[in-house]
DRENMAR-736786 format. One record per residue (C-alpha): residue number from 1; y, x, z. Coordinates in nm, 4 decimals. Layout:
N
+-----+----------+----------+----------+
!   n !       py !       px !       pz !
+-----+----------+----------+----------+
! NUM !        Y !        X !        Z !
...
+-----+----------+----------+----------+
This chain:
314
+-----+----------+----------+----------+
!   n !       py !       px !       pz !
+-----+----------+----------+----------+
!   1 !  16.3560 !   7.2673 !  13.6151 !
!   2 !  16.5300 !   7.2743 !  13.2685 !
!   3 !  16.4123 !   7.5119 !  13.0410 !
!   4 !  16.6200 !   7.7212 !  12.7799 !
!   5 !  16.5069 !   7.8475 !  12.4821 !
!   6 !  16.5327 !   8.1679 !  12.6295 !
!   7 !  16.3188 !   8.1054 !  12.9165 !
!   8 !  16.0745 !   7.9533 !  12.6952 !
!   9 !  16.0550 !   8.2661 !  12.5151 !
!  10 !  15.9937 !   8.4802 !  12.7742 !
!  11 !  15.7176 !   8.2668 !  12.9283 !
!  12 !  15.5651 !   8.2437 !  12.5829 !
!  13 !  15.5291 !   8.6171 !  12.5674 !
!  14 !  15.4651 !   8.6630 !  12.9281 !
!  15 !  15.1531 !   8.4003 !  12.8388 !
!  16 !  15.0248 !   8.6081 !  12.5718 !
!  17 !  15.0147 !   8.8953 !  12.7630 !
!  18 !  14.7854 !   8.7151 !  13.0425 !
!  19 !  14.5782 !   8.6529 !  12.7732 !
!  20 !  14.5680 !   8.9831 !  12.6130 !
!  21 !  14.4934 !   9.0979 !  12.9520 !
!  22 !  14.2047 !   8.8934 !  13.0199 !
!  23 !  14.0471 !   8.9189 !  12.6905 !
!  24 !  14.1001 !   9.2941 !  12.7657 !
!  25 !  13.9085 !   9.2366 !  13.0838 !
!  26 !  13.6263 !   9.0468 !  12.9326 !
!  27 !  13.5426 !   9.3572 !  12.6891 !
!  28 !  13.5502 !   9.5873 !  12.9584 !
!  29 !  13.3646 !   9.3789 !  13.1335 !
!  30 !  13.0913 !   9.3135 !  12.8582 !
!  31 !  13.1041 !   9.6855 !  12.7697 !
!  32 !  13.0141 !   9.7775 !  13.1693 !
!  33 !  12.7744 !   9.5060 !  13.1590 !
!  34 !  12.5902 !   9.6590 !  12.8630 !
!  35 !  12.1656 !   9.6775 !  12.8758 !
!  36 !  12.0236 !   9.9981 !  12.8432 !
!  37 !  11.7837 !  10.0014 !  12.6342 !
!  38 !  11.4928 !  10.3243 !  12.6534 !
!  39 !  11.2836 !  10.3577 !  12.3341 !
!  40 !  10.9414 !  10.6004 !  12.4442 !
!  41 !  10.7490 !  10.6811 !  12.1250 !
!  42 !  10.6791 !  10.9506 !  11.8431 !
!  43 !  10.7204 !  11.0028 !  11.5070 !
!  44 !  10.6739 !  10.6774 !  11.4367 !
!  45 !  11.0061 !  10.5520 !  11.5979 !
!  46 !  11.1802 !  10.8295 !  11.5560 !
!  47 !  11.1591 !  10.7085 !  11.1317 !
!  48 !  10.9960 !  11.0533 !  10.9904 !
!  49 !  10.9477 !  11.0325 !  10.6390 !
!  50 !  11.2052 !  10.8132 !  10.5578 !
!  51 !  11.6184 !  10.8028 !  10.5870 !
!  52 !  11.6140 !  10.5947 !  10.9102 !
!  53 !  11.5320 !  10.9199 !  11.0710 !
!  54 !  11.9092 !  11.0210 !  11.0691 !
!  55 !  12.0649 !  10.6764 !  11.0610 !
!  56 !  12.3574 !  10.6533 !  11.2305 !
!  57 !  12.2746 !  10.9084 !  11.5046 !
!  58 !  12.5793 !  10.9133 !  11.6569 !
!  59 !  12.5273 !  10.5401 !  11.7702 !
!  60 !  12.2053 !  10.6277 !  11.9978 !
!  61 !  12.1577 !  10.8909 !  12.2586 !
!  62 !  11.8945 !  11.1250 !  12.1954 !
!  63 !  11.7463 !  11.2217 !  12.5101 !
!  64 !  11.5458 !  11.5343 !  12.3564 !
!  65 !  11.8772 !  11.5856 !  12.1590 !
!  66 !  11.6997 !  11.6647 !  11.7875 !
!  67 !  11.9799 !  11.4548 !  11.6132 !
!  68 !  11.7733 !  11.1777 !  11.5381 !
!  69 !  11.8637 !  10.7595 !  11.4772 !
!  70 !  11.5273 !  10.5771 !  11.3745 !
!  71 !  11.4095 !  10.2635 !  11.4771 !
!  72 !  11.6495 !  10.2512 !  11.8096 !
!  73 !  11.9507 !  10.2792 !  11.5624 !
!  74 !  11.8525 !  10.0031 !  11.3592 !
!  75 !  11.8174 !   9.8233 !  11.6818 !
!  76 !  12.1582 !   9.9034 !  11.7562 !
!  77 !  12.2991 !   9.8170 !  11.4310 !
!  78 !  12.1228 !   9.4617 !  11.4841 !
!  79 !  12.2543 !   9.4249 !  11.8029 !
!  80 !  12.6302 !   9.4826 !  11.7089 !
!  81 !  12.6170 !   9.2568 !  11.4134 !
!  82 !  12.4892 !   9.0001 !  11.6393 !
!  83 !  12.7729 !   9.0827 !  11.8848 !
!  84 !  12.5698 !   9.2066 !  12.2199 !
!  85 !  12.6250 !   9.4849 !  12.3889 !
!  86 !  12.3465 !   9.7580 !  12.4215 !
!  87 !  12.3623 !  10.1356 !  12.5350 !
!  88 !  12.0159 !  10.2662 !  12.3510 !
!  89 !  11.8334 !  10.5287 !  12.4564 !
!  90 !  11.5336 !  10.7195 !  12.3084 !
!  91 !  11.2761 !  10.9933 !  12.4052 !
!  92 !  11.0543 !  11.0020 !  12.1250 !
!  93 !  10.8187 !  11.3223 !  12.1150 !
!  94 !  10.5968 !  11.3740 !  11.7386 !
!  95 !  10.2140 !  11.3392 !  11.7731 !
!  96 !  10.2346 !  11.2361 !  12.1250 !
!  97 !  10.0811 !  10.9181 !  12.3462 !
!  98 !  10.2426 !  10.8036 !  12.6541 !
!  99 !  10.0670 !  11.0556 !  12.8144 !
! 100 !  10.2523 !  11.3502 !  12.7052 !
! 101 !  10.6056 !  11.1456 !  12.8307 !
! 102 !  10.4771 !  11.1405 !  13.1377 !
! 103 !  10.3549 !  11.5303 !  13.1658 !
! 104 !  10.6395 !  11.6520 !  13.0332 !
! 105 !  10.9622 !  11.3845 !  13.1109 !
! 106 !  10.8952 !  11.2107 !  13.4136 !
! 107 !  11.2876 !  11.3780 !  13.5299 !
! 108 !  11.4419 !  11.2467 !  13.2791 !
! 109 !  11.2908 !  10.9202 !  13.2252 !
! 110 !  11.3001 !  10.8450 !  13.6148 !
! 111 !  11.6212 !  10.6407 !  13.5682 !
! 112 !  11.7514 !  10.2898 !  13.5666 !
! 113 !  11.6886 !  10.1354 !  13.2427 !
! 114 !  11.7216 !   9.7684 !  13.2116 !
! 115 !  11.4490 !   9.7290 !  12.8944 !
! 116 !  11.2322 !   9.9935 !  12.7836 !
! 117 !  11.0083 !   9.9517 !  12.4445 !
! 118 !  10.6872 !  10.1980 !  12.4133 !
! 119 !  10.3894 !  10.2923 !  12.2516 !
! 120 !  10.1005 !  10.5486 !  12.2411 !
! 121 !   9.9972 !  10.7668 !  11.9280 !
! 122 !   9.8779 !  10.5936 !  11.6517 !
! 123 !   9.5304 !  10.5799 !  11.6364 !
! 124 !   9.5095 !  10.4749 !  12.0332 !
! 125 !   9.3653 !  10.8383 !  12.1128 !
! 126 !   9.4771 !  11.1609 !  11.8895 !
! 127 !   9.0834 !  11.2544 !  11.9607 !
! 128 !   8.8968 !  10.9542 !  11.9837 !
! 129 !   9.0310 !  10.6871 !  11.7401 !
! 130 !   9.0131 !  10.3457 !  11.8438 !
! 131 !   8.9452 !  10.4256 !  12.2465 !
! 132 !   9.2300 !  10.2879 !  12.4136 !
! 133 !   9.1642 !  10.4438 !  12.7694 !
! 134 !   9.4318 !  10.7070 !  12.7445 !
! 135 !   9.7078 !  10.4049 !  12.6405 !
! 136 !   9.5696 !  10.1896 !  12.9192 !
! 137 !   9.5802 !  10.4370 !  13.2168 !
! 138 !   9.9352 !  10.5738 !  13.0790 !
! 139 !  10.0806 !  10.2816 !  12.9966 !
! 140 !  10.0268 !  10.1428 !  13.3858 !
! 141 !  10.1828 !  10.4550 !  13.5254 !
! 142 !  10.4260 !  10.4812 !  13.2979 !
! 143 !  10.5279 !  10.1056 !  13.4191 !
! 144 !  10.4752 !  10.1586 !  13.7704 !
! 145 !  10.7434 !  10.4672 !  13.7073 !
! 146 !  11.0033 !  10.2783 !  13.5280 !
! 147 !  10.9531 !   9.9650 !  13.7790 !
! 148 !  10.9878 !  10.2064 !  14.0680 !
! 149 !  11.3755 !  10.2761 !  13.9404 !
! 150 !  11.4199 !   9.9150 !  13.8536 !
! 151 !  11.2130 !   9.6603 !  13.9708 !
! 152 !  11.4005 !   9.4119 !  13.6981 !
! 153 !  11.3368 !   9.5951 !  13.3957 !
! 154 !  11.1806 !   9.4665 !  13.1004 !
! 155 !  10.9112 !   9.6398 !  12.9809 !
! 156 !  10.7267 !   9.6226 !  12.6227 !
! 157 !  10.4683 !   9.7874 !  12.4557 !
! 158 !  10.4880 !   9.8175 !  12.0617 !
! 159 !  10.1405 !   9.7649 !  11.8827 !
! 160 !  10.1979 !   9.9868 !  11.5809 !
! 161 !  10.0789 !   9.9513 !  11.2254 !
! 162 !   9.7538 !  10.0220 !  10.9951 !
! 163 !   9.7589 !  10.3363 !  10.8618 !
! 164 !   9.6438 !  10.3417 !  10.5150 !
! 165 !   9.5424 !  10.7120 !  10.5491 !
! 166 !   9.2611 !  10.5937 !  10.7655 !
! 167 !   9.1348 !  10.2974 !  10.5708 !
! 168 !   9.1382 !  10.3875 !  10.2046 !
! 169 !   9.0199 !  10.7714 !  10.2133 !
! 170 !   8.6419 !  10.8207 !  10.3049 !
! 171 !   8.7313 !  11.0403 !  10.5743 !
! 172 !   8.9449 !  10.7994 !  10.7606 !
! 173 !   8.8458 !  10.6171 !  11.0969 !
! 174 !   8.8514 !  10.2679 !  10.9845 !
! 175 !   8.7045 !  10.3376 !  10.5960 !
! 176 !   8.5586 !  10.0261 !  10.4397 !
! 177 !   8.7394 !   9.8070 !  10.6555 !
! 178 !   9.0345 !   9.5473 !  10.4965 !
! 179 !   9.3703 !   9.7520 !  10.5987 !
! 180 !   9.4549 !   9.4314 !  10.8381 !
! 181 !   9.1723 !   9.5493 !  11.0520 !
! 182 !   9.3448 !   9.8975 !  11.2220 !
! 183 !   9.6029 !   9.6483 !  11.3480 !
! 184 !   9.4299 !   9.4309 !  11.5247 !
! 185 !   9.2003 !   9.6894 !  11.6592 !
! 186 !   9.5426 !   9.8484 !  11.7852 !
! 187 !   9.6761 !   9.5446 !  11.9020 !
! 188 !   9.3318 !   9.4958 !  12.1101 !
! 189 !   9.4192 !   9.8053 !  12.3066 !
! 190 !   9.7655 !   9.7684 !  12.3673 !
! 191 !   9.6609 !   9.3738 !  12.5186 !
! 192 !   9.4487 !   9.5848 !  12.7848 !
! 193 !   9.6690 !   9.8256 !  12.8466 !
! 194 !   9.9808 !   9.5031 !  12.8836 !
! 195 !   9.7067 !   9.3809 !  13.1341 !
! 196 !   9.6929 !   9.7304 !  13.3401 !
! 197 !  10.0587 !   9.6159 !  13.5294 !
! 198 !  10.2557 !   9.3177 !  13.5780 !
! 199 !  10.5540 !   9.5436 !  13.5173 !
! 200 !  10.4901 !   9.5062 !  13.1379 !
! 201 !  10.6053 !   9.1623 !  13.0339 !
! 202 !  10.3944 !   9.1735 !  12.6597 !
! 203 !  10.3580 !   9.3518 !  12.3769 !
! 204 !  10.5563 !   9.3365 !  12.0395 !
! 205 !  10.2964 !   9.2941 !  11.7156 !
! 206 !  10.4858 !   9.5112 !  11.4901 !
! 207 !  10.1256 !   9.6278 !  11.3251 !
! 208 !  10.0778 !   9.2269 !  11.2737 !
! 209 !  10.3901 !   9.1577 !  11.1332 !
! 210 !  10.2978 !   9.4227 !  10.8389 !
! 211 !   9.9980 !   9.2230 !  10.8005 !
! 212 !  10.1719 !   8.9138 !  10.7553 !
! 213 !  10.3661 !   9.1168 !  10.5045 !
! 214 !  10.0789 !   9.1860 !  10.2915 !
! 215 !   9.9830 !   8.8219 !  10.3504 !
! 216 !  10.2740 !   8.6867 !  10.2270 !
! 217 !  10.3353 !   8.9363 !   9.8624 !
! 218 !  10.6449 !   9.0897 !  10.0320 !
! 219 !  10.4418 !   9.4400 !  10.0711 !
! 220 !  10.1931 !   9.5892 !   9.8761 !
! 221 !   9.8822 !   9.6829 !  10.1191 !
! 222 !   9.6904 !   9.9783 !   9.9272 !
! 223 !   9.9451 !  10.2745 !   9.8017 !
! 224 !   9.6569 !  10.4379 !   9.6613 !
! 225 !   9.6640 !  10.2021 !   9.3537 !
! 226 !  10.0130 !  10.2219 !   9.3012 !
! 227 !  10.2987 !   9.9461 !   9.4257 !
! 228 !  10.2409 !   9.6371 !   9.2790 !
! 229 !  10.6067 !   9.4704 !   9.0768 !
! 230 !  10.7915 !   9.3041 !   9.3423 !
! 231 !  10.6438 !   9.4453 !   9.6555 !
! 232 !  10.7780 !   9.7189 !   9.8695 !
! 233 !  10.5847 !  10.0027 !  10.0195 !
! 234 !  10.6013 !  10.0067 !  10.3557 !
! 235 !  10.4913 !  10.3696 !  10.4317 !
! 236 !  10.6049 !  10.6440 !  10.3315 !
! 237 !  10.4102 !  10.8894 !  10.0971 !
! 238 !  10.1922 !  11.0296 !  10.3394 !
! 239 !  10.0502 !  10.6777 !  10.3720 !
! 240 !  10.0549 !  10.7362 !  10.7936 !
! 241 !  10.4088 !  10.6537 !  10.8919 !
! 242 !  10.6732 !  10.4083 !  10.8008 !
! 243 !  10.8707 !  10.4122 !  10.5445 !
! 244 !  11.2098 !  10.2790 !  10.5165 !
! 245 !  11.0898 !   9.9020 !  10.4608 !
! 246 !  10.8271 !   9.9654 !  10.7462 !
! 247 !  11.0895 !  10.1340 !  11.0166 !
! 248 !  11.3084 !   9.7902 !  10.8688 !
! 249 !  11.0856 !   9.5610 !  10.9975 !
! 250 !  10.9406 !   9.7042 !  11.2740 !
! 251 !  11.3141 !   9.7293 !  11.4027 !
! 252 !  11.3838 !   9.3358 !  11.2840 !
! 253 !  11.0430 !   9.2498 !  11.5157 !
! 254 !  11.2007 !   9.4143 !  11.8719 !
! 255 !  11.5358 !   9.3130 !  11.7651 !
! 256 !  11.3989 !   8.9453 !  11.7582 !
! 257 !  11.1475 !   8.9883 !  12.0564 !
! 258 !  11.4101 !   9.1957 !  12.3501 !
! 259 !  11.7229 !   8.9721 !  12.2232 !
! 260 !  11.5863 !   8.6239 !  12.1823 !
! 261 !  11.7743 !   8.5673 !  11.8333 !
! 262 !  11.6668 !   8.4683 !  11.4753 !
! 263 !  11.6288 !   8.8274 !  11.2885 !
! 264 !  11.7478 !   8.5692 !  10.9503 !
! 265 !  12.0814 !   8.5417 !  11.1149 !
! 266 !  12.1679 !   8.8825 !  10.9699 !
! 267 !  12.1235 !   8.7383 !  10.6242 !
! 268 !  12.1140 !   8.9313 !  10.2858 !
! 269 !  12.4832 !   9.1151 !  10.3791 !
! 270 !  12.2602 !   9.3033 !  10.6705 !
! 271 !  12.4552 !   9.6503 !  10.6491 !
! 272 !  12.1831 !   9.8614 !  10.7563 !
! 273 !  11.9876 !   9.7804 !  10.4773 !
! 274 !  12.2765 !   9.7899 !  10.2556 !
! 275 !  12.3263 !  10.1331 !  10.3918 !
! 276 !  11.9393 !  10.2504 !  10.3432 !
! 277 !  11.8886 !  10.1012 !  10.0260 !
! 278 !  11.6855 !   9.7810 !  10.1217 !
! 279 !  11.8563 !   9.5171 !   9.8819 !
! 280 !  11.9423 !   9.1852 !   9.9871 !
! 281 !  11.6184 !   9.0261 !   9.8721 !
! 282 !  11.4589 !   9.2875 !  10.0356 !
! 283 !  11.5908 !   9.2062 !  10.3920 !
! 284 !  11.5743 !   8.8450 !  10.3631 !
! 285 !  11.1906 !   8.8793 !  10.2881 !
! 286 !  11.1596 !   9.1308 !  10.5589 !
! 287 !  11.3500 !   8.9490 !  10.7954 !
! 288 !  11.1778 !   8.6050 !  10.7136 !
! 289 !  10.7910 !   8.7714 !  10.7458 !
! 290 !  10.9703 !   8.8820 !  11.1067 !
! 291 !  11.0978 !   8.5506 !  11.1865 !
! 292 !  10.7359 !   8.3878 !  11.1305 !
! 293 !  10.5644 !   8.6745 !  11.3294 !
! 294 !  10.7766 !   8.5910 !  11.6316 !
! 295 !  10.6996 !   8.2116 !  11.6022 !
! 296 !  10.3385 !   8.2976 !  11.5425 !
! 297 !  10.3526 !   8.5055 !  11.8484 !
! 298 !  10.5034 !   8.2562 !  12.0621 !
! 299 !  10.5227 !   7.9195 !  11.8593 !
! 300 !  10.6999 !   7.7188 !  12.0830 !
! 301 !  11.0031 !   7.9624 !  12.1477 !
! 302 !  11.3436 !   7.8727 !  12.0161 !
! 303 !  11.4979 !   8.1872 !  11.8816 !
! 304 !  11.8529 !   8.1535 !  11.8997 !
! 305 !  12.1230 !   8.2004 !  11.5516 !
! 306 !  12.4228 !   8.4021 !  11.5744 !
! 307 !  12.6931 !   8.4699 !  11.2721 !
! 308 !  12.7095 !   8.8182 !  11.1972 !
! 309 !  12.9781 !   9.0545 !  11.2491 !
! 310 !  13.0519 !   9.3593 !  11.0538 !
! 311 !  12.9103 !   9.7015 !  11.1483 !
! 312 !  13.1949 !   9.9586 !  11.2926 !
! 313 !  13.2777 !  10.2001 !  11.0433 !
! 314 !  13.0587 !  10.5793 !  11.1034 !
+-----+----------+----------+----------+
C-alpha cells in the first residue's frame, strides 16, 4: 500500500492519540492503584507547636476533621516529589496512646488500609512513664484489627523522641540521664510491643534518628542552655514536642522506611522545607542524619534514588 502525505498525516495524529490515550490510562491507572496510607498518633504527628501542624491540609484527609497537615503531609509532599502515588490518611487524637484509638475509633479505623504508621503517647504510659504494657497490649489489638480488614497491610510502629522536658528539669522522669537515654528506653518498648503480632512488620527509630542528630552537630540536644551556632532545635519551646526541624525529620525517616527510597534524593530544592522555612543546608543535614539512620537500621538495604519532581501548586 502506497502512502500519501495525507494518509501519513492522519495516521500520525491518529498515533498520537493512542498514545495520549494510554498514557491517560496509565495515570488513571496509577491514581486507582494508589496506597492508602493511615497515620494513628497524637500531638506529636499531628505537628503541634510548630507550622507543620497546618501544612498543606488540603493534601491529607483528616479523619477527626480538625483541619490539620503534620507529619502525614510532609509524607505526602515526599511522596509526590518522588512521583508515587499515596492517598494519606490520619486519626491523630492529643495526649492519647493507642489505647484511646481503639476505645473511641474502632468504626472508623475498621477499614482497608494498605500501610498504617502508629505510636502510643510519649512517655510509653501517660501514668506510669517508662512501662510499656499499655503500648504492648494495644499495639497487638490494634494490629490484629487492622489485619482483620487487610490481611496484606503493612503495619509500623513509630518509636518517638526524647523529650527534653523530662531529662533536664528535676522533676522529669528520666532526670540525670544523657537526653539519648528516653529514646532508647522508648524504643525498648515499642520492640516488645512489634513482638506482640506478626501483623506489625517493625518499628521506625524516629527517637534514634534525633539522637544521631545530636551525634552528628546537626541539632543542638539541651534547649535549656540556649541553641548552639549552627544547630537547629528540634523541639519546639515547650521542649516536649517537635518542632519544625523535628516533625522534618521524623517525616524524612517513614518517608525512607514505608517507600524504600533515599530521603537525599529530595536534595536542598525539597519544597516543603522551602515552604516551612528549613533552608537548604538545613534539609540536606536532616535528610543525610535520616539516610544514615535507615542504613544503621538495616545496613544491608539498598534504598533506592529517584529525581524529584515539583510539588503541585496549593
Amino acid at each position: 500500500m502506497k502512502y500519501t502525505p495525507t494518509l501519513s498525516l492522519v495516521l500520525s495524529f491518529s498515533s498520537l492519540s493512542a498514545i495520549i490515550s494510554i498514557l491517560a490510562l496509565g495515570c488513571t491507572v496509577r491514581a486507582a492503584d494508589a496506597s492508602k496510607i493511615l497515620f494513628i498518633g497524637n500531638s506529636f504527628t499531628y505537628g503541634a507547636g510548630s507550622a507543620v501542624q497546618f501544612y498543606r491540609t488540603d493534601s491529607v484527609t483528616d479523619l477527626n476533621d480538625d483541619g490539620r497537615g503534620g507529619v502525614p503531609a510532609l509524607f505526602k509532599a515526599f511522596t509526590q516529589q518522588a512521583g508515587l502515588e499515596f492517598e494519606v490518611f490520619h486519626d491523630l487524637i492529643p495526649g492519647s496512646g493507642l489505647d484511646k484509638h481503639l476505645a473511641e475509633k474502632k468504626e472508623i479505623l475498621s477499614q482497608h488500609w494498605d500501610i498504617v504508621n502508629m505510636h502510643g503517647y510519649s512517655t510509653l504510659d501517660k501514668s506510669s512513664p517508662g512501662d510499656p504494657s499499655t503500648l504492648i497490649w494495644s499495639a497487638k489489638d490494634m494490629a490484629q484489627l487492622l489485619f482483620d480488614q487487610n490481611p496484606d497491610v503493612s503495619i509500623y510502629l513509630e518509636a518517638t523522641w526524647s523529650r527534653a522536658d523530662q531529662t533536664y528539669p528535676e522533676d522529669g522522669h528520666w532526670h540525670g540521664n544523657p537526653i539519648h537515654v528516653m529514646a532508647k528506653d522508648i524504643r525498648a518498648g515499642y520492640n516488645k510491643a512489634a513482638a506482640s503480632n506478626p501483623a506489625i512488620l517493625g518499628v521506625i527509630p524516629v527517637g534514634e534518628a534525633w539522637n544521631r542528630a545530636f551525634v552528628m552537630g546537626v541539632a543542638d540536644p539541651n534547649p535549656y542552655d540556649g541553641i548552639s551556632y549552627g544547630q537547629v532545635d528540634l523541639w519546639t519551646n515547650d521542649h516536649y514536642h517537635g518542632g519544625t526541624y523535628g516533625y522534618y525529620l521524623a517525616a524524612l525517616m517513614i518517608f525512607g522506611e514505608v517507600t524504600g527510597y533515599d530521603p537525599r534524593s529530595l536534595g536542598e530544592e525539597e519544597r516543603a522545607a522551602f515552604e516551612l522555612g528549613v533552608s537548604k543546608e538545613q534539609a540536606q543535614a536532616l535528610q543525610e542524619v535520616a539516610y544514615q539512620e535507615l542504613q544503621h537500621e538495616t545496613p544491608h538495604r539498598n534504598l533506592k534514588t529517584f529525581e524529584p519532581s515539583p510539588l503541585p501548586k496549593q
